[in-house]
LUMRONU-154104 format. One record per residue: residue number from 1; residue in one letter; x, y, z of N, C-alpha, C in turn. Coordinates in nm, 3 decimals, always signed. Each point is the difference from the previous one (the first is absolute). Layout:
BEGIN
(NUM, "A", (X, Y, Z), (X, Y, Z), (X, Y, Z))
...
END
This chain:
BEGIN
(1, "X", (+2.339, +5.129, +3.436), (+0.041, -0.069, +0.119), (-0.039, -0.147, -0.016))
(2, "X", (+0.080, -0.068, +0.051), (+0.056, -0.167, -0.028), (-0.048, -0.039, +0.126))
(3, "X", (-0.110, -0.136, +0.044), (+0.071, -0.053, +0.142), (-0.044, -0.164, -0.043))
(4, "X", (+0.083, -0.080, +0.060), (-0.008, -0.135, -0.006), (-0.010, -0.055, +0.108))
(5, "X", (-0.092, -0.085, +0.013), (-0.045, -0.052, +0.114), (+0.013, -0.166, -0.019))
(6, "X", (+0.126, -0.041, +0.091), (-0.001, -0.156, +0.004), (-0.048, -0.091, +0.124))
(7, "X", (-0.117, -0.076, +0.015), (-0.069, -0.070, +0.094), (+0.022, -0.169, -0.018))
(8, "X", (+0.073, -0.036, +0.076), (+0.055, -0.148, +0.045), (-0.118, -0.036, +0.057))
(9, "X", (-0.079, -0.121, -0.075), (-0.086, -0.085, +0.060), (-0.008, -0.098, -0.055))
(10, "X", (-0.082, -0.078, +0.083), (-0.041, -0.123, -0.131), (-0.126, +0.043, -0.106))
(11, "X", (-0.013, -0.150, -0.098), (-0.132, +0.038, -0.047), (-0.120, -0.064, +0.088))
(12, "X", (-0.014, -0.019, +0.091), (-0.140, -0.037, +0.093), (+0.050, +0.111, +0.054))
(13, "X", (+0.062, +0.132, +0.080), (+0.001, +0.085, +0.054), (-0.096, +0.097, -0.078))
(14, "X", (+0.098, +0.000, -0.114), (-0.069, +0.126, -0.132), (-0.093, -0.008, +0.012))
(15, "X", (-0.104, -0.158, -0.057), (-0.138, -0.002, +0.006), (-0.084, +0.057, +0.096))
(16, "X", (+0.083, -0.039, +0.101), (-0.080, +0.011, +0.143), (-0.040, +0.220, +0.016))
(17, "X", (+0.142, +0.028, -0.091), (+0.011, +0.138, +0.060), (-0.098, +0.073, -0.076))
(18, "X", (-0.006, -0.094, -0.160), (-0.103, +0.050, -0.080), (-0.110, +0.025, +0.001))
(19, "X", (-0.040, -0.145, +0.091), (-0.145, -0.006, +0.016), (-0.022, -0.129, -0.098))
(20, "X", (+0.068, -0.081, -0.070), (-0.025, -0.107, -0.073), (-0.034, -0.100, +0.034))
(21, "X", (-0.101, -0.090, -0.061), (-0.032, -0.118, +0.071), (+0.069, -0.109, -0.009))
(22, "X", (+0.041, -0.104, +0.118), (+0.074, -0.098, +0.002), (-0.079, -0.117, -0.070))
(23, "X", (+0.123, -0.020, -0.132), (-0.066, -0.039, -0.060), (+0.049, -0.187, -0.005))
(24, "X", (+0.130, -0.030, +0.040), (+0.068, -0.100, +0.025), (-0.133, -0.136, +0.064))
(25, "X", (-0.058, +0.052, +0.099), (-0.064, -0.153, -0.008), (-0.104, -0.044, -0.082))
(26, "X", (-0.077, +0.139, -0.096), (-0.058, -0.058, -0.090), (+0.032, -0.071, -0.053))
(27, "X", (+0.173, +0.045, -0.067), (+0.017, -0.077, -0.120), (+0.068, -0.125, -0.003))
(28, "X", (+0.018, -0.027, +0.208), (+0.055, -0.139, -0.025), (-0.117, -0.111, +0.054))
(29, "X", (-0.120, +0.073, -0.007), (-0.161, -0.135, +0.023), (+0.001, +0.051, -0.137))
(30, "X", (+0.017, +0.047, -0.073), (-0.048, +0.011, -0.165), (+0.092, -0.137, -0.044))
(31, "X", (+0.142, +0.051, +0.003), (+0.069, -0.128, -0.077), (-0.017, -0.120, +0.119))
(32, "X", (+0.020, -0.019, +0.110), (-0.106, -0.119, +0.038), (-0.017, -0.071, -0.095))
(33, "X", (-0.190, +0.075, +0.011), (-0.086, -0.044, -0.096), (+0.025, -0.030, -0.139))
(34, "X", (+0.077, +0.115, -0.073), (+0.021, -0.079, -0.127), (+0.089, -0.117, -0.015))
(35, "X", (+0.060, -0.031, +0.141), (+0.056, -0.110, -0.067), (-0.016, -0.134, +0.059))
(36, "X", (-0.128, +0.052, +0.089), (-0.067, -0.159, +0.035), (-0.076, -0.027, -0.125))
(37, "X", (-0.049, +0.059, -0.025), (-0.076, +0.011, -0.135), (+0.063, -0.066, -0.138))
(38, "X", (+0.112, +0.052, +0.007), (+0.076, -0.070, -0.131), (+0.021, -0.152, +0.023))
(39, "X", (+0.030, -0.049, +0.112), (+0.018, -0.131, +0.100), (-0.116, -0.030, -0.018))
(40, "X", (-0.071, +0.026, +0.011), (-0.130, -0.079, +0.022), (-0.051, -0.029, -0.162))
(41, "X", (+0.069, +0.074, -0.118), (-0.062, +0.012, -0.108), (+0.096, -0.122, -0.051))
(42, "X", (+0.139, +0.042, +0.036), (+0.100, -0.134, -0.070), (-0.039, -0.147, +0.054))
(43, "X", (-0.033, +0.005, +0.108), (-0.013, -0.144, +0.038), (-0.166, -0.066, -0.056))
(44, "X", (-0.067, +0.081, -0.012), (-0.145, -0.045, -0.085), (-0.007, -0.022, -0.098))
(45, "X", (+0.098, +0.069, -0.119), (+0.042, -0.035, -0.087), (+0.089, -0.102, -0.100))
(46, "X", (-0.059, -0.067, -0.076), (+0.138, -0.141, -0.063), (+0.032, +0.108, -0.124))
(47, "X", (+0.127, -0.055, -0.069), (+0.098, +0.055, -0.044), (-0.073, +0.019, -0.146))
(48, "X", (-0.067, -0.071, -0.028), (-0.066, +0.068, -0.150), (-0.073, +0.081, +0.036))
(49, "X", (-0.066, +0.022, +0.080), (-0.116, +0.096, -0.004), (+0.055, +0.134, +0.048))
(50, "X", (+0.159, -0.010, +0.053), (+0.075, +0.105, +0.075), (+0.067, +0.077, -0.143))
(51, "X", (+0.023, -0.091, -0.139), (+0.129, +0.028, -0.104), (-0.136, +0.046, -0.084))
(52, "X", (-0.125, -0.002, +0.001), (-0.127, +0.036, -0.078), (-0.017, +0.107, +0.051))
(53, "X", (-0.037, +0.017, +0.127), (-0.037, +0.148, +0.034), (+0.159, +0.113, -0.048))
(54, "X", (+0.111, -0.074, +0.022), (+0.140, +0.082, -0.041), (-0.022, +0.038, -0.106))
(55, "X", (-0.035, -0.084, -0.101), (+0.064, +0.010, -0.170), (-0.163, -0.047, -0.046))
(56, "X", (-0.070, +0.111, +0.003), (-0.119, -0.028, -0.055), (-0.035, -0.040, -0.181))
(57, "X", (+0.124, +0.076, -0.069), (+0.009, -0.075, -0.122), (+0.067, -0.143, -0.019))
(58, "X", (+0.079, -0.066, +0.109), (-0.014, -0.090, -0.053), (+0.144, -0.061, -0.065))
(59, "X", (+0.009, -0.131, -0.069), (+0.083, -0.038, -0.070), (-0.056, +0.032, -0.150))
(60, "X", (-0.117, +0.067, -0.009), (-0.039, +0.059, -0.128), (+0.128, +0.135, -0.023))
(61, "X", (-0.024, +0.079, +0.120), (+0.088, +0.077, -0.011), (+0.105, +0.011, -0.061))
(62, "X", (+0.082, -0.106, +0.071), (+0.123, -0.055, -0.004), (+0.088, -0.027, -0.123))
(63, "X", (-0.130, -0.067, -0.019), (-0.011, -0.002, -0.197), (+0.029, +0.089, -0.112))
(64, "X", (-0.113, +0.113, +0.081), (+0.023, +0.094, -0.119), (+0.092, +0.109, +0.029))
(65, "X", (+0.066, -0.015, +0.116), (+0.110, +0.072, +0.025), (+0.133, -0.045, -0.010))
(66, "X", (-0.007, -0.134, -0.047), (+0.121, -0.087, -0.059), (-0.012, +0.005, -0.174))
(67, "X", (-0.136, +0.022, -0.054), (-0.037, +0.034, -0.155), (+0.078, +0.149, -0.058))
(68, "X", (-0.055, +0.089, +0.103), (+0.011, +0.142, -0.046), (+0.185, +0.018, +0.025))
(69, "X", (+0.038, -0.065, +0.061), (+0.146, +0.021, +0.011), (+0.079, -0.047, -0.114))
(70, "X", (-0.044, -0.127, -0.042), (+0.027, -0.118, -0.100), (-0.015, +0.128, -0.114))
(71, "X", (-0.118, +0.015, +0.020), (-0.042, +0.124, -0.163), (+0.124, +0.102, +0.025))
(72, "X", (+0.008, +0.076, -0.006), (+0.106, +0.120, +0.089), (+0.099, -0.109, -0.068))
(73, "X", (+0.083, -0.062, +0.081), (+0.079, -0.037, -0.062), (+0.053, -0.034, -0.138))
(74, "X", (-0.099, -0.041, -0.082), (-0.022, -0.069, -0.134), (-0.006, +0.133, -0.061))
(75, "X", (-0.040, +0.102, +0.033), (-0.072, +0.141, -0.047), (+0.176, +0.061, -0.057))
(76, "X", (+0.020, +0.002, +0.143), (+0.165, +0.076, +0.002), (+0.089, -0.108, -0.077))
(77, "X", (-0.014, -0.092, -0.018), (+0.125, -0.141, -0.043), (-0.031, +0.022, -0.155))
(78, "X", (-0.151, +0.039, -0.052), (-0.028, +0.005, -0.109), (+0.019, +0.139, -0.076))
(79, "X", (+0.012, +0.119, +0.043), (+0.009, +0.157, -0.003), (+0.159, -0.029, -0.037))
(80, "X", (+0.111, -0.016, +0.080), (+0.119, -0.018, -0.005), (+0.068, -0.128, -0.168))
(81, "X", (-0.092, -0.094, +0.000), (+0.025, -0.113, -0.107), (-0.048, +0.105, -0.100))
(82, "X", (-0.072, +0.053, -0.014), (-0.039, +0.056, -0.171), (+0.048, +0.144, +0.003))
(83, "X", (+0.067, +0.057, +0.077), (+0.117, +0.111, -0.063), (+0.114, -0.030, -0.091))
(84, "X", (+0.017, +0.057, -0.067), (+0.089, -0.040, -0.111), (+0.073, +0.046, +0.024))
(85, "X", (+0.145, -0.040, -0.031), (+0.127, +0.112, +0.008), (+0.028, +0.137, -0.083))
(86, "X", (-0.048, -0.025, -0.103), (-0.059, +0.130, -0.058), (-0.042, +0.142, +0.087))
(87, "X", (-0.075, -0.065, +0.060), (-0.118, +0.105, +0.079), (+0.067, +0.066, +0.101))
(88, "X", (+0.125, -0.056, +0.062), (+0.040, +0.046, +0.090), (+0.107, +0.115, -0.033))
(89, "X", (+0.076, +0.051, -0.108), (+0.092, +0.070, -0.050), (-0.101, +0.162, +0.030))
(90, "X", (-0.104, +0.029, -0.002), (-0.076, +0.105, +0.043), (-0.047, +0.098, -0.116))
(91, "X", (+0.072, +0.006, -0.081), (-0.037, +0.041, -0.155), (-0.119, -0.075, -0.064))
(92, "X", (-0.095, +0.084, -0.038), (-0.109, -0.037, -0.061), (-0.006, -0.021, -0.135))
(93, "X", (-0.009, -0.142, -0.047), (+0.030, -0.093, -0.135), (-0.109, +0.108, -0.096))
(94, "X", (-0.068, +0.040, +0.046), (-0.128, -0.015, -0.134), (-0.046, +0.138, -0.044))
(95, "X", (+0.086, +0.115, +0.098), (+0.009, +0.092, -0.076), (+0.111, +0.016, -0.150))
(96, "X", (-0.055, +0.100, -0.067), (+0.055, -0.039, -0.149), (+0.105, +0.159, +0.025))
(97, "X", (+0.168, +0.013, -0.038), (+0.041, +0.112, -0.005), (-0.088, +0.132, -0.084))
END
């Protein structure tokens, strides 16, 4: 035996019917707060000390993540330059019949 039971409410009804706690004005003095907080953090802050705490590595970083790409590149540009046309026919030269 089958029965389906469909109940039209809202969700603050449901809660309410559940027994759940209302949780809506916590979470709008929570974000409030977090975002007087962020306000209060941007405006105390000048713009280097805002792009330092961001990017704690740095234009060191920057560097070596403009190096390691550079490499990579040269890696693959150089892999591709020293294949021979030979090599590519798929038959192996150096076995002997």
């Amino acid at each position: 035996m089958k029965f389906n039971i469909e109940i039209e409410c809202t969700p603050e009804e449901a809660r309410h019917f559940l027994g759940l706690p209302e949780v809506a004005p916590m979470q709008q003095r929570l974000i409030e707060e977090i975002e007087a907080q962020l306000k209060k953090t941007v405006h105390e802050m000048d713009g280097k000390a805002m792009l330092e705490q961001w990017l704690p590595i740095g234009m060191k970083g920057v560097e070596q993540f403009q190096s390691m790409w550079t490499q990579l590149a040269a890696a693959a540009a150089g892999v591709q330059r020293n294949r021979k046309p030979s090599d590519e026919g798929g038959a192996d030269k150096s076995r002997k019949p």
